[in-house]
Every structure is written in C-alpha cells, then in structure tokens.
C-alpha positions, 0 to 999 in steps of 0.5 A, spaced: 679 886 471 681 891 465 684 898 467 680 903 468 680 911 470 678 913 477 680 919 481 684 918 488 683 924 494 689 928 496 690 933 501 689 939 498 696 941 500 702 937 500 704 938 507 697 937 511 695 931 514 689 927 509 682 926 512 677 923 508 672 929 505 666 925 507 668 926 514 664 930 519 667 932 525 661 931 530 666 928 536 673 933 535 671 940 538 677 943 535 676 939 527 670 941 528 671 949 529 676 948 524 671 946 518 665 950 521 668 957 523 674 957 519 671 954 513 677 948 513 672 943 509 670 941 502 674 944 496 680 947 502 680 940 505 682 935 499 683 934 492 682 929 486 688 927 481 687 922 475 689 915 475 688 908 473 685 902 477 689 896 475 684 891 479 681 889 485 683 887 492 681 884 498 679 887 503 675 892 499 682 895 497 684 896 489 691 896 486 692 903 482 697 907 478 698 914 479 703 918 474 707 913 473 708 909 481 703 903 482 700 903 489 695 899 493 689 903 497 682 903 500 677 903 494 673 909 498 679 913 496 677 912 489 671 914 485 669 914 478 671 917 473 665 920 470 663 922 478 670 925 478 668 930 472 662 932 475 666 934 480 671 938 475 665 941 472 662 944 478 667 946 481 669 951 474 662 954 473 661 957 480 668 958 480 666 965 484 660 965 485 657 967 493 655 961 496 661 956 494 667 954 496 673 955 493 679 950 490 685 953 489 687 946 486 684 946 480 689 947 475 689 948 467 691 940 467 685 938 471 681 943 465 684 939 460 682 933 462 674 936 462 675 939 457 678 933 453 672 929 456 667 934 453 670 934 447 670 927 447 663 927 447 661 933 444 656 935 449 658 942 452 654 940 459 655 933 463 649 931 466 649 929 473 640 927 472 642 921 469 649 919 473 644 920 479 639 916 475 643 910 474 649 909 479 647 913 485 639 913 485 640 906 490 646 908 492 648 912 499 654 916 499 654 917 506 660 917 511 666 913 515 662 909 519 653 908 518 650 902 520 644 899 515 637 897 518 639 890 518 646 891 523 651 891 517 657 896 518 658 900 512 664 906 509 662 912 505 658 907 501 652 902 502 647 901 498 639 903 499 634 898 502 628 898 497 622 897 501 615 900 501 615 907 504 613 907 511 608 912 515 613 915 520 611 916 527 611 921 532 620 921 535 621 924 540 627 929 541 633 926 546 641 928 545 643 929 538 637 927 536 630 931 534 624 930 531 623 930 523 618 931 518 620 930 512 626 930 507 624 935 501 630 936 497 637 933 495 643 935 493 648 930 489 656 930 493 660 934 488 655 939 489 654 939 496 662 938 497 663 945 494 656 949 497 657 953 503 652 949 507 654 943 507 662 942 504 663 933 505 662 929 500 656 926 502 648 926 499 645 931 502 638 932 504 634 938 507 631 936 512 623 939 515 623 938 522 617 937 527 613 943 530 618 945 535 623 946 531 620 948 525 619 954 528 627 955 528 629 960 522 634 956 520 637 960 515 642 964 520 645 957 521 652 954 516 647 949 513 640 953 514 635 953 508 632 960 506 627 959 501 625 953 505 623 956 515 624 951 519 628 947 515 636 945 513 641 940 509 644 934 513 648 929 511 647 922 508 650 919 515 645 924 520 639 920 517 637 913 519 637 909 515 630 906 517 628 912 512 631 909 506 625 909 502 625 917 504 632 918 501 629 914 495 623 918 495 628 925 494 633 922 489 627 921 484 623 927 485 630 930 484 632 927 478 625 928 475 625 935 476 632 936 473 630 932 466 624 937 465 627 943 466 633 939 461 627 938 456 624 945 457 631 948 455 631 943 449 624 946 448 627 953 447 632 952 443 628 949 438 624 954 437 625 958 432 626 966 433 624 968 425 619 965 422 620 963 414 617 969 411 621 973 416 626 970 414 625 971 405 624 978 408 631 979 411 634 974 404 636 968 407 634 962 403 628 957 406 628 950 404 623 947 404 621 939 405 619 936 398 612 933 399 609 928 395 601 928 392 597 924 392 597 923 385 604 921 385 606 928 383 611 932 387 609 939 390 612 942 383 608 939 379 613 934 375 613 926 376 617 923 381 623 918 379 621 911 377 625 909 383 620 914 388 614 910 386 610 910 393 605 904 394 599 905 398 597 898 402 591 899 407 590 894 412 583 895 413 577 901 411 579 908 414 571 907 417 573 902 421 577 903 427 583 900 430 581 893 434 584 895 442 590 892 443 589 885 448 590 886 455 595 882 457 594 879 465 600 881 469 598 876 475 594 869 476 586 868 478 588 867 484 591 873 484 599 870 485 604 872 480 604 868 474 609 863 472 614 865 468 615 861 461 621 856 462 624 858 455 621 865 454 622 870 460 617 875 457 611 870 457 607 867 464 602 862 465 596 862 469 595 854 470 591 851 475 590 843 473 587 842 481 582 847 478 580 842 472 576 837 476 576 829 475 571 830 470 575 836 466 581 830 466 577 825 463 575 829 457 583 831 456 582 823 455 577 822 450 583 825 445 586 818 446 586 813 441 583 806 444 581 803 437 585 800 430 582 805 426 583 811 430 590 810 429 594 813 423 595 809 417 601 805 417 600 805 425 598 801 430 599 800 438 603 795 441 601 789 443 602 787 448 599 791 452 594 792 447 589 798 447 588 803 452 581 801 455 576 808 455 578 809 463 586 808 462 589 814 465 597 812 462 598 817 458 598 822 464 604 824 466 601 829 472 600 823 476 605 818 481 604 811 478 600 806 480 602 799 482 600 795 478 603 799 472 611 798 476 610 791 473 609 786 468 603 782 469 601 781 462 608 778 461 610 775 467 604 771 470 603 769 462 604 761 461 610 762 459 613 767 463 617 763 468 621 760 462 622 765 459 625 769 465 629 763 466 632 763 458 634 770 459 637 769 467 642 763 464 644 767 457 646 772 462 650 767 466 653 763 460 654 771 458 659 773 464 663 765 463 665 765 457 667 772 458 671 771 464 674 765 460 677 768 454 679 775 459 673 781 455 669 781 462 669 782 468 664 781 473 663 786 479 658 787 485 660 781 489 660 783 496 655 789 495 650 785 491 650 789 486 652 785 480 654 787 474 659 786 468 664 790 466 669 791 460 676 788 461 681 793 459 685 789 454 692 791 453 694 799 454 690 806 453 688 808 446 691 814 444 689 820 446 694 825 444 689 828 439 683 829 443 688 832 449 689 837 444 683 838 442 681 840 450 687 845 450 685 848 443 678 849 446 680 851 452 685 857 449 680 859 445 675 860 452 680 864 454 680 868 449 673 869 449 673 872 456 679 876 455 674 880 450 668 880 453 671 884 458 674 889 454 668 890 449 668 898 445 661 900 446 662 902 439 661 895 436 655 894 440 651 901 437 648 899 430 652 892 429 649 885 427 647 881 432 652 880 438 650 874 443 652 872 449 657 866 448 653 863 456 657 855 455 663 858 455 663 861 462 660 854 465 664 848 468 665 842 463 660 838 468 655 842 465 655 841 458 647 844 455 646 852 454 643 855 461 635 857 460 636 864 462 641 870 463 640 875 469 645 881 468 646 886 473 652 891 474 657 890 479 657 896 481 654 896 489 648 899 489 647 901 482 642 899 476 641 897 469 642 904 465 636 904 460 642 905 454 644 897 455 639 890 455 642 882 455 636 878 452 635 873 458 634 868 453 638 868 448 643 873 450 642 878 446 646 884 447 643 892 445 645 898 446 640 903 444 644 909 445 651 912 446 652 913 453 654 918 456 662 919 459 660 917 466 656 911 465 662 908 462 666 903 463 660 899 465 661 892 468 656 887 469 656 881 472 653 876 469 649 870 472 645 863 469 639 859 470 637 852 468 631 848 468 632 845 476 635 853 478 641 857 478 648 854 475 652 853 481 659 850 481 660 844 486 664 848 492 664 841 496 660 838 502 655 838 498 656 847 497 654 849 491 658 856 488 653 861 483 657 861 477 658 868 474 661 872 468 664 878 468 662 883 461 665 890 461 663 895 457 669 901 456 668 907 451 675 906 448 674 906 439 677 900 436 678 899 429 677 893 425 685 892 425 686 893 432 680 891 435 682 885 441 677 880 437 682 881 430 687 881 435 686 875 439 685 871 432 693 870 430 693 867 437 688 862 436 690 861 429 698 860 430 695 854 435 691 851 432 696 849 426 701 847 431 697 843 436 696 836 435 689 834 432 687 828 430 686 830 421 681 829 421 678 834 426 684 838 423 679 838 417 673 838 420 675 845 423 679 848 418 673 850 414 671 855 421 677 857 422 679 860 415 672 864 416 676 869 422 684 868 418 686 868 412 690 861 412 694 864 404 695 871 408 697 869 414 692 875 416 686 875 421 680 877 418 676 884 419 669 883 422 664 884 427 665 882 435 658 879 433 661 875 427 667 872 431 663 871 437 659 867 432 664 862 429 669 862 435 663 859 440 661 854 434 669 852 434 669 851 442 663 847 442 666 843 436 673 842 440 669 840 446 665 834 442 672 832 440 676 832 446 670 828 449 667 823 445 673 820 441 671 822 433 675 821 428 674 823 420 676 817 416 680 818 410 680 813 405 683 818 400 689 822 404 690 830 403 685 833 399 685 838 394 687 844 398 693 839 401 688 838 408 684 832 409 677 832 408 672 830 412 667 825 412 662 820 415 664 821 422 666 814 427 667 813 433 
C-alpha cells in the first residue's frame, strides 16, 4: 500500500501510563472516580500526533513512521486523517466554552497542520455531515471489547449490521442492564470525546428509557440530557448491537438534519442585503446580465455579433405537452427481482419461457425456413439432412437433445455406410503406420483405451528467447499499471478524458478474456461508496463529479470481477477457489504532468523495451504504440493524460501477451525500414 497520513494516541503527559480513549472504566473503581469525579478523561487522557501509515500488517497491526522513527502498532491506535482533524477542529472552537473539556496539548503546531488543510481546501469549515455520511454511517466506533449479533468479537470498530428495523419488545431491568425506549440523538467521537457528558472516544447516542426511569431527571447526572427528562448519552459499547438498525436510524437523521441547517446557512448568505436600486442609491455599480430578445437583438437595442446567431429548434408544438416519461418495472411479474443483463448492469429482464406454452413455441417456429425458396438468394440448406419439416424443433436451443439427434442415421444406416466407416478407420490406421515408420507421430492411449495420435518432438525446442521477452515486457508493464493505480491524484480524474479501469491486468494468465462486470467497494471496514467517486460496472469507467473534501481522501477501494459463469477467482488448490481483488487508491496529493507517476513510469518501460530481446518484428510491431507514450529522438516520455496512457499501455500489454503465447512473428523480406526498424507485415505463425 502507498503511505498515507493518520494520527496515533498518545498519553496526554509524557510521563502517564496510555490508556486507549475509548475505554470506560466500568469494572476499576478507582479509574472510574478518576474519569468521572476528577475529570481524568477525554482531551486530559490522551493526545493525537500526525504521522504516516506505511502499510498494513498482520494481525490487525500497521507499520507507521512518526518524526522520523519507524514503529509497528495496533491499527485501533490510529485514525484517519481527515477524523483526526475534525478533531483539531473541535477542539479549537470550544476551546473555552462551558461544557467542554479542555486540551492543554493542543499547540500552534497542531494549528498549523488544520490550519494548512483548510487552506488547502479553501473551505473555512470542515464538515463532519459528510464524513459521518460516508465513512461512519455503517461503521460503529465503539469500544475494547463488543460483541456483534452474530457472536463475533470486535475492538473499537466494527461495522453496522444493515437488517430491517425490528419492533423492540418489553425488557426487563436485571443488574446493569435497564429498560430502553428509543435512541433519539447521536454525537459523532470527536465531539463527544471533548463534551463534558461523555468524554471517550466513541459514538455516543441519547438514549430515552422506559417509564420507570424515565421519570428520572437525569440532568443532574455527568451524562444526563437537559433538554431532553428522562433521557441520557451512552456510549457505543452500552447499546446492544441487536439495535443496530436504531444506531443506523440516529446517524441518518442526524446527518440530515445537519445538511439542512448547512443549506439554511448557504441560503442566508446568498441573500442579498441591499437590493440594485438601494445599491444605485448608495453609488455602487450594478451589472447587469445581457438578455437576448427574441428578435435577436440584445436588450440595448444593437445587433449581436454573427458568432451569437441563436437557433431555435422545437421538438414538438408548444400546445402539446410533454409525453410521461416510461416507467420502468424494477421487478418480475411474478414479483422476484429482475434478471440482471449479462453485459449491461443497469438493464433487467422479466422472461419467462415456461410461461409461453407449447403452442407460443410452435410459433416461434413458424419463422424457420423449411422451403428453397424461403432461403436468401445464393443460399440453400445442407443436404443431407435436407429440409427442416413443419414440427422440427432443432433449431432450439432451450432444449436437451433428443436420441435420435445423438446420431447420424441418414449417414450411417445409408447403403454405403458401413464401407464408408470402414475407408475412414483404415486412412487413420495407414495414417499412424507410416507415421511411426518415418518417426513424425506418435500413438498414445493404449493402456487407457483412449487412443490418439501425437506429434513426435523432432530434434531440440524451437527458440523461444523472443517470446520470453515478450512476457517479461508484458509483465513489467502489468506491474507498472498497479503501481499507478494505487497512487492515482484525484485531479486527473476531475474533468479529464475518459479513464478506464485496465480489469485484464489484475487476472491470472488462465483467465485470458475481460471480466463482464466490475464491483467496487472501499476497503475500508464499515464504509460506503462516497457519492463524489463511481467505477461503471461494465466498462469500468472512472468518474469523479466533484472535489472531495479533506477527510475523504485518501479513498482505497477494492476492486472485484465478474465473468459469465461468476466471481473470477484464482485456483487456491483442493479444488478452493481465491476471489481476485485490485486495489485503487485515490490520494489528494497534485501531480504535474512531468511529475505524474504515469510520466514517470514511462522512461522505465521504454528503457526495457529497446533492451529486451523481442523477436523484430514484434519490436516493430509495438514500436508504433510505444512512441505514442516516449519520444524515442528525444529520449523523453511524452505528457499526457492518466486516461491516454492508461489507454495505449493496456493495448501494449495485451500485445505482448498475444506474442509471448501464440509464437508470432513478422516476416521481413526487405530488412530495416526507412526509420532504421523493421516494418511490419502480414503476421505468420
């Protein structure tokens, strides 16, 4: 995996003991009056410092470099960069406030860092509403040790069951456990984290309880709710997780109410304050938009430029309204999903052949030419068999065989059948004697009684220096694709030419054929597709309609294969079979076109291209292809687009991997071409 900026936890003092903020103390008496009483908790707990997570290890541990020192740690004491600012961000603006805990540990260095990402960004405000939306909505952060509904054992993550809201039924209080009503409130962990109420890093929900204690007026306790009696924050961890369709519930209400009070905001800013005429009043210019009259003139009376010529074109009369869109069915008849269209994603079928009848069949077969003259001119049917007769249903192919189409009768009960077979079984044994006499075949199936013939091989193998080097080319260049995928700026994807997803580089070389549809999803536990970013499932197209914000990036996908027959998965032996992934990583870093990893990739794959061994006339062959990405006079990569170089380096690979298998070559009766390389003509195998 690339590298990629995160935060770590640290003890808020150099010289304390760590203890994860998400951790309640419910079972250590003294941590608990430490947190509660004295306030040891949140912000006064522990800190976050900036570093890069350099990849992944096993056992849910990470590898990442902090100021300079590389060391392993637990991927729960990380978090996501953009999570992290919202953080800093919080943490700042209540700095002071009544309410809120504060952090001694936040310095001008930290500052720095959100105050360069806002910058970055030109936003004065990070929003929260869509990281919730998009990386925390099916995603719990909760605390050390949950278990989901179905028995698995989670830390401080885990992700949100997404089944149908159950109706809750009457609990019963026993120990540690009370009756709930409802959960109507959430507060995201960087918010939470510095409330007064709650101070851990969790998702926090308020919680309404059932009538005995509802009565309670919690708002005296450390984590009641004022404005709501008889109800109070709890932590992630304090709600079973056979609620989840409640915490799913609390998120989405809460992330919709916070975009219509963003919008309301968006709404009284754009309103203007002083009308124009107040404003000719006070001095100040007012522009006005030009408007074009129907005549063609503008609003000032003067003709428009030639180039302004403005050319009306009506689809239909102005009395006539507009036809209502078709509607399209989203299931079957028979109420069951429709079946998905094998090329395109986006189009079902509703197709019952069982539902036709026989007599429906029969009419489909009415279509079938069973007469000379019912056939195109120039064409006629194969005889033998002859014409199809009015009740021939061979042209079918919906149906098992029959016996008597298994075999030849026509053929093989004719007169001259049994003579025939015999003509064609002696050519075969006179066949294999001659070739065994002169050493050009051999006969093999003896003992398993599966005779057949086999080239003998004549001397030593055929030289194969040409087609080794063009799988090693091919292999290089495979490799060079990945390598940018993962590293992809969002930039060029904003705006761009068209980018596809190179799929056949990703497959093992027993799958030689492009996938049918592509899935992708990010691989992050718990997240969804964010809105700004789709892959086309069946061309694999990549669009980004917008500029994601700070905390959305980096985004990593993963990236998974459909063919005809299923998923595409790799043989893992015993008859297993291991789903093939890609991985894509979108990052926010800017690339110029020089720098780009595209450009810089190039050079590589030029310089191994002219040294490699191909066989010359593949060499020349591919040397038109390559000198669309490198400037062979210049010894210089050309500046393009990811698309563009996606685009011809995929078709170089698939060339090289036709060569390296189907031994080309390109004859050359005339030696080097004008250009000093061979050029190509009529391939021969």
């Amino acid at each position: 995996m690339a590298p990629e900026l995160g935060w770590v936890w640290h003890p808020a003092e150099r010289n304390q003991g760590f203890r994860h903020p998400a951790d309640v103390p419910f079972e250590n008496v003294a941590l608990a009056k430490s947190a509660f009483l004295e306030g040891f908790r949140g912000p006064r707990l522990a800190r976050i410092s900036k570093v890069d997570i350099l990849e992944d290890r096993p056992g849910n541990r990470c590898l990442i470099a902090e100021r300079g020192e590389t060391r392993e740690v637990c991927r729960s004491m990380t978090i996501h960069f953009g999570e992290g600012l919202l953080l800093l961000q919080e943490l700042e603006q209540m700095r002071g406030q009544p309410g809120h805990l504060e952090a001694s540990w936040f310095n001008d260095e930290l500052k720095g860092i959100l105050n360069k990402a806002l910058g970055k960004w030109n936003t004065r405000r990070l929003s929260g509403t869509g990281y919730v939306d998009s990386m925390l909505l099916r995603s719990a952060v909760t605390g050390q040790k949950v278990t989901d509904i179905d028995g698995n054992e989670h830390s401080y993550r885990r992700h949100i069951k997404e089944h149908e809201r159950l109706d809750l039924v009457k609990g019963e209080n026993e120990g540690s456990f009370f009756r709930m009503k409802d959960i109507i409130g959430y507060i995201p962990p960087w918010e939470a984290f510095h409330d007064a109420r709650c101070g851990f890093y969790q998702d926090f929900y308020l919680v309404r309880w059932e009538h005995s204690s509802s009565q309670v007026d919690c708002a005296a306790t450390e984590n009641g709710s004022a404005e709501e009696p008889g109800a109070s924050w709890e932590p992630d961890e304090c709600v079973p997780a056979c609620l989840d369709a409640l915490r799913l519930a609390a998120k989405t209400n809460w992330v919709k109410a916070c975009r219509a009070r963003e919008a309301q905001v968006k709404a009284v800013r754009r309103t203007p304050t002083v009308s124009p005429i107040g404003m000719a009043a006070l001095g100040m210019a007012v522009r006005r938009t030009p408007t074009m009259s129907p005549l063609g003139m503008s609003s000032r009376g003067t003709p428009p430029p030639a180039a302004a010529a403005v050319r009306i074109k009506r689809e239909r009369p102005l009395d006539v309204p507009a036809p209502p869109p078709a509607k399209l069915a989203r299931k079957r008849r028979d109420d069951l999903p429709l079946e998905r269209d094998v090329v395109h994603s986006s189009i079902g079928h509703d197709f019952a052949p069982e539902a036709l009848g026989e007599f429906a069949l029969s009419q489909i077969r009415i279509g079938w030419p069973t007469k000379a003259e019912e056939y195109p001119p120039g064409f006629s049917t194969a005889s033998p068999p002859g014409f199809c007769l009015t009740t021939c249903d061979c042209m079918e192919d919906n149906r098992i065989q029959k016996p008597g189409e298994t075999v030849k009768d026509w053929l093989e009960k004719a007169p001259e059948g049994a003579a025939r077979a015999a003509a064609a079984e002696a050519a075969v044994a006179m066949f294999a004697q001659h070739g065994q006499l002169l050493n050009f075949l051999m006969r093999r199936g003896s003992v398993s009684k599966q005779h057949f013939l086999q080239p003998a091989q004549q001397g030593r193998l055929p030289e194969q220096t040409g087609e080794t080097a063009a799988a090693h080319l091919a292999a290089s260049i495979n490799r060079a694709m990945k390598a940018v995928l993962g590293d992809v700026p969002v930039g060029c994807l904003i705006g761009a030419e068209t980018v596809r997803f190179p799929c056949r580089t990703f497959l093992p070389e027993s799958v030689d054929y492009e996938p049918l549809r592509i899935f992708a999803s990010p691989r992050r536990l718990g997240a969804r597709m964010p809105d700004w970013i789709r892959i086309n499932p069946d061309d694999g197209q990549i669009a980004v309609s917008r500029q994601p914000s700070a905390f959305e990036l980096p985004l990593r996908l993963r990236l998974e294969f459909d063919a005809a027959e299923g998923p595409i998965a790799a043989d893992g032996g015993e008859g297993r079979g291991i789903a093939i992934s890609a991985d894509v990583a979108v990052v926010v870093r800017a690339a110029a076109p020089a720098g780009a990893p595209w450009t810089l990739a190039t050079a590589k794959l030029a310089q191994l291209y002219s040294e490699c061994a191909l066989e010359r006339g593949v060499r020349a062959g591919l040397h038109d292809h390559f000198d669309k990405i490198y400037d062979f006079n210049m010894r210089s990569p050309r500046l393009m687009s990811l698309g563009k170089w996606l685009e011809v380096v995929y078709r170089i690979s698939r060339l090289l991997s036709v060569a390296a298998s189907g031994s080309l070559a390109l004859d050359h009766p005339n030696g080097l071409g004008a250009s000093g390389i061979p050029g190509p003509r009529t391939p021969t195998q």
